[in-house]
C-alpha positions in Angstrom: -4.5 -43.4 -14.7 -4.4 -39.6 -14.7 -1.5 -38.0 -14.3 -1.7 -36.8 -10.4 -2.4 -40.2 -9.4 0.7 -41.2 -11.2 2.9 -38.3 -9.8 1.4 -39.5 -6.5 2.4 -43.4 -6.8 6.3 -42.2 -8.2 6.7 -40.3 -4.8 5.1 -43.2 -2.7 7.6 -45.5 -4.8 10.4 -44.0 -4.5 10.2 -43.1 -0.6 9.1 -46.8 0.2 12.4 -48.4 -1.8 14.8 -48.4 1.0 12.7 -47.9 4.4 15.1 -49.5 6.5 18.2 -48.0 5.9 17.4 -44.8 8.3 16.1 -47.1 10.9 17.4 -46.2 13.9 18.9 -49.0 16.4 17.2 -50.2 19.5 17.7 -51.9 22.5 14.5 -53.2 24.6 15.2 -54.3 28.3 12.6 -56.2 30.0 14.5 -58.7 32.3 17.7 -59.9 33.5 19.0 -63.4 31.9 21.7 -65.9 32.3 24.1 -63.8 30.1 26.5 -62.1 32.6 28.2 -58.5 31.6 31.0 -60.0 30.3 28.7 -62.5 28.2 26.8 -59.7 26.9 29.3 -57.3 26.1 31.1 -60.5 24.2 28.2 -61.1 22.2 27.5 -57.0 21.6 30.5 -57.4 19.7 29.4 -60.8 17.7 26.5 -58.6 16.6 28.2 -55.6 16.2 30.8 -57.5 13.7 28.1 -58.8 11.6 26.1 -55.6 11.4 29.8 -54.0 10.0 30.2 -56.9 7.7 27.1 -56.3 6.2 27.3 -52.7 5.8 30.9 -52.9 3.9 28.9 -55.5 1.6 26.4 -53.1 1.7 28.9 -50.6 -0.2 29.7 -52.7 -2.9 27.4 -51.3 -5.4 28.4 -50.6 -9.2 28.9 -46.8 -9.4 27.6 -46.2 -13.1 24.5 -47.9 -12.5 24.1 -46.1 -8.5 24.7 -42.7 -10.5 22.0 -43.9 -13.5 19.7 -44.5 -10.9 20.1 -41.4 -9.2 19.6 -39.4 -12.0 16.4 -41.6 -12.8 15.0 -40.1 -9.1 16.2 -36.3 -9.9 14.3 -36.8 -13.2 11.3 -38.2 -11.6 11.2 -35.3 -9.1 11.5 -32.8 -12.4 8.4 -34.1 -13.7 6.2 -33.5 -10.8 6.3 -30.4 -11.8 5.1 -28.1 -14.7 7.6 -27.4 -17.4 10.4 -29.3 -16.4 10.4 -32.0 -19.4 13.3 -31.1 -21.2 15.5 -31.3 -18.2 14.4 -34.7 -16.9 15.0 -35.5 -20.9 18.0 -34.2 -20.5 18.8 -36.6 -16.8 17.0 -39.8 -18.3 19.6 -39.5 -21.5 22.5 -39.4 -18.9 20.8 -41.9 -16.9 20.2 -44.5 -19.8 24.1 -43.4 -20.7 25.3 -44.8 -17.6 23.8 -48.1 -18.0 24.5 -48.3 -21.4 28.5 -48.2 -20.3 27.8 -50.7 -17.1 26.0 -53.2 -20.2 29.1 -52.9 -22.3 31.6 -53.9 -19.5 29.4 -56.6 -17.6 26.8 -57.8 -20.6 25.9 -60.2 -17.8 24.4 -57.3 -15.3 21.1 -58.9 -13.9 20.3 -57.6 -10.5 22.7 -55.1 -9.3 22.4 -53.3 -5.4 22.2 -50.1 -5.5 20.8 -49.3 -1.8 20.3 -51.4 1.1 20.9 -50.9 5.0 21.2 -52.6 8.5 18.4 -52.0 11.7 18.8 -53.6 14.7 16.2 -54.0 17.3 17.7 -55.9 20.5 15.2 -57.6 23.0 16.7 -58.7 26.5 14.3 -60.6 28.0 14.0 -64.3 29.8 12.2 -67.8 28.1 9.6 -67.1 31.4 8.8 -63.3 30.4 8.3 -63.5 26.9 5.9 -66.8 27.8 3.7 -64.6 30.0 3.6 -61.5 27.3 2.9 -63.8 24.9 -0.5 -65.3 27.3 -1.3 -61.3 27.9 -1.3 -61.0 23.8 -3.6 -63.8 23.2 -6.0 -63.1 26.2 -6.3 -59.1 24.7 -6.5 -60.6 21.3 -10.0 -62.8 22.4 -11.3 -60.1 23.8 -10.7 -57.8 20.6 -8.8 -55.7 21.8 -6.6 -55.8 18.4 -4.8 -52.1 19.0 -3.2 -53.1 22.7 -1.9 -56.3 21.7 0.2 -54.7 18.6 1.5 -52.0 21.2 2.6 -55.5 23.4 4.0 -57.4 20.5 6.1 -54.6 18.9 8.7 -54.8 21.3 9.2 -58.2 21.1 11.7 -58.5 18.6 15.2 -59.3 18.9 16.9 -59.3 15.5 19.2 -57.6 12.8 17.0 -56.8 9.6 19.3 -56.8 6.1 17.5 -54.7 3.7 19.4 -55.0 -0.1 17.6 -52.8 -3.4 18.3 -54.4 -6.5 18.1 -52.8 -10.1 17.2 -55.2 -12.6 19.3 -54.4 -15.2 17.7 -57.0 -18.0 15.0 -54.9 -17.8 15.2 -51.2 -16.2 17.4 -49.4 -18.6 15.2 -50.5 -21.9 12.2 -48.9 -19.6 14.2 -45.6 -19.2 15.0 -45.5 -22.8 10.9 -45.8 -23.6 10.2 -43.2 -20.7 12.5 -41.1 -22.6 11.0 -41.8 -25.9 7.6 -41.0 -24.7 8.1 -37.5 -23.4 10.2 -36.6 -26.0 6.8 -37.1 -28.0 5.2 -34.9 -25.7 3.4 -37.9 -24.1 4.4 -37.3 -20.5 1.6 -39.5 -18.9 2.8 -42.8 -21.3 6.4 -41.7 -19.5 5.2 -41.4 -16.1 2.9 -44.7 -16.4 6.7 -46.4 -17.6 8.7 -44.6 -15.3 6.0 -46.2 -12.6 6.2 -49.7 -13.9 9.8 -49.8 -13.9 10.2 -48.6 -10.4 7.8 -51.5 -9.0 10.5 -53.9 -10.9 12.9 -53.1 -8.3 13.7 -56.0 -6.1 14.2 -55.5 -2.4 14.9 -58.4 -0.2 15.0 -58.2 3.4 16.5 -61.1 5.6 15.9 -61.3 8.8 18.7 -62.6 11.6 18.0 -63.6 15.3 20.2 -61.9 17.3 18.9 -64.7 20.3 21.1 -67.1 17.9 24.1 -64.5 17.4 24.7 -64.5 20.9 24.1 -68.9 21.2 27.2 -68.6 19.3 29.0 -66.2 20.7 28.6 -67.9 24.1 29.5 -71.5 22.5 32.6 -70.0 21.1 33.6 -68.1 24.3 32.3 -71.9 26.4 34.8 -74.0 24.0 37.7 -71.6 24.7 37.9 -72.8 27.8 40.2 -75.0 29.7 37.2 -78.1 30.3 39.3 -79.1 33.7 39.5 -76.3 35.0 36.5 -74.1 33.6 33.3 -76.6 34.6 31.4 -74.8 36.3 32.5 -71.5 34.1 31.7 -74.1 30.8 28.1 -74.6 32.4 27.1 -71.2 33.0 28.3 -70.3 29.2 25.9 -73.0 28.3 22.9 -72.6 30.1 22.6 -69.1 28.7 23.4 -70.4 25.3 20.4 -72.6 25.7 18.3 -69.4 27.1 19.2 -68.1 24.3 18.2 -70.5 22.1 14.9 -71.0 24.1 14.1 -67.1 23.6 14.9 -67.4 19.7 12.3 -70.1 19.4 9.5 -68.6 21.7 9.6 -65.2 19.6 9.1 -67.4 16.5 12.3 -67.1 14.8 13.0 -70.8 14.7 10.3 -74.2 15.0 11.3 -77.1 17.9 9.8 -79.2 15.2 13.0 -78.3 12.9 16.0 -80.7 13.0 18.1 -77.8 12.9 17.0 -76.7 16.6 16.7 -80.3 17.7 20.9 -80.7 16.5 21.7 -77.9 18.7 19.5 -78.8 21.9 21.0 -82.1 21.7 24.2 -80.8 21.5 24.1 -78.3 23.8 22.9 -81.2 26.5 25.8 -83.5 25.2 28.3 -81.5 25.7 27.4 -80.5 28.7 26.9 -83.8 29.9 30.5 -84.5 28.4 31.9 -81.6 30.6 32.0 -83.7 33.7 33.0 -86.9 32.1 36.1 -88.0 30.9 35.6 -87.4 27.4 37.4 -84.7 25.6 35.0 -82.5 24.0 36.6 -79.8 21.8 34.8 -81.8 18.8 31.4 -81.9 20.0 31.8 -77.8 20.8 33.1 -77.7 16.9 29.7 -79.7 16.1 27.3 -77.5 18.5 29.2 -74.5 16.6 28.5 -75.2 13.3 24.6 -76.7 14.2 24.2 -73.0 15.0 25.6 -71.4 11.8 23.6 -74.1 10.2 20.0 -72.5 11.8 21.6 -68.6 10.7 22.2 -69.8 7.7 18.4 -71.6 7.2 16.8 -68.7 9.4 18.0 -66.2 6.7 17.0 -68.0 3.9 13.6 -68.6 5.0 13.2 -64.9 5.6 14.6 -63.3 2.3 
């Protein structure tokens, strides 16, 4: 590979590492559901919590290896240029110092986050809207017309996307060292080839959270705070939106009816409501329909890292 083309695939490299973390938010509103204001603004804050918790998890990088890293890019950048060699000598060394202290204090180091972020793309919508859309997608799609059916479908998205860049430190530093090696030879293709094959050994996982689920449990939890004599009707309202909710999670594909995960909480959801006007006291069952749904988050974001 000459050297131009490998200049070229560092840039594209190191631009595509973290794409989502200057995503911006979005909210898409298409129709008016169950969920009153109060329900929504209640469940804005579910999602709003989570997206904080992730971004102070987000933070918890190791310093030494961030600032290696860093000094990795500014290196990189360096040698797309002419005569620049001995100064990203000069960064790599520092960079390949860093490590080397992280190494001596954790020996165990593996993969280590050094970037990551949080985008959030909100869909309100209704079970019977995103049925028809869906109908208008497949109808363009037989008749080819491929380019209007992606303009329909990239709305339809209602989720929080978890991007998390990891360094893999059993093998990164030993490539830095070898990139360094290999222009202090004068051999600055052999480093930029390195430098390029270490970068695609970064690991970036993405996990992907329903925010249609997010707000099934914020309107559970807000449904079992109530007082079940007095609340009924209050109790089924809560309910029949968490069920929307559910519905919508399932129609935009980010959870199977076939899975026993989603068949626990439909079942649930109808037992408990069917428990709300009986005699039955039902604080357990909301306890059970509560953790069915941290069940499905849990399985949703595993399935999507």
């Amino acid at each position: 590979m000459k050297t131009k083309q490998l200049i070229n695939s560092l840039l594209i490299g190191t631009l595509m590492i973290a794409p989502f973390v200057q995503a911006a938010n979005t909210t898409t509103e298409k129709a008016t559901n169950l969920m009153g204001k109060a329900q929504t603004e209640k469940s804005d804050q579910a999602v709003k919590q989570l997206e904080n918790e992730q971004n102070s998890l987000l933070k918890t990088v190791n310093q030494g290896v961030l600032e290696g890293y860093s000094k990795v890019l500014a290196a990189t950048e360096l040698l797309t240029k002419k005569g620049k060699e001995k100064e990203a000598i000069s960064l790599l060394q520092a960079a390949s110092g860093k490590f080397d202290v992280a190494l001596a204090a954790n020996p165990s180091l593996n993969l280590v986050p050094i970037d990551g972020g949080v985008s959030i793309s909100a869909l309100i919508t209704t079970p019977k809207l995103v049925k028809e859309e869906t109908d208008i997608v497949v109808d363009l799609l037989k008749k080819h017309k491929v380019q209007a059916a992606r303009a329909m479908i990239e709305p339809m998205k209602d989720e929080m996307v978890i991007v998390n860049v990891y360094l893999p430190m059993g093998t990164y530093p030993d490539a830095i060292k070898l990139a360094t090696k290999a222009l202090v030879e004068g051999k600055k293709e052999d480093a930029l080839l390195t430098l390029d094959t270490a970068l695609s050994t970064i690991v970036m996982e993405e996990t992907i959270v329903p925010l249609a689920i997010i707000r099934t449990e914020s309107l559970l939890i807000e449904a079992s705070a109530l007082d079940k004599n007095k609340d009924k009707a209050k109790a089924h309202e809560l309910l029949d939106a968490a069920q929307e909710q559910l519905e919508i999670a399932t129609l935009l594909g980010y959870t199977d009816k076939d899975s026993k995960a989603y068949e626990d909480m439909k079942n649930q959801i109808k037992a408990v409501k069917k428990e709300i006007d009986g005699k039955n006291v039902v604080e357990k069952m909301y306890d059970k329909a509560k953790t069915s749904i941290k069940n499905l988050i849990h399985k949703e974001k595993t399935s999507n890292n």
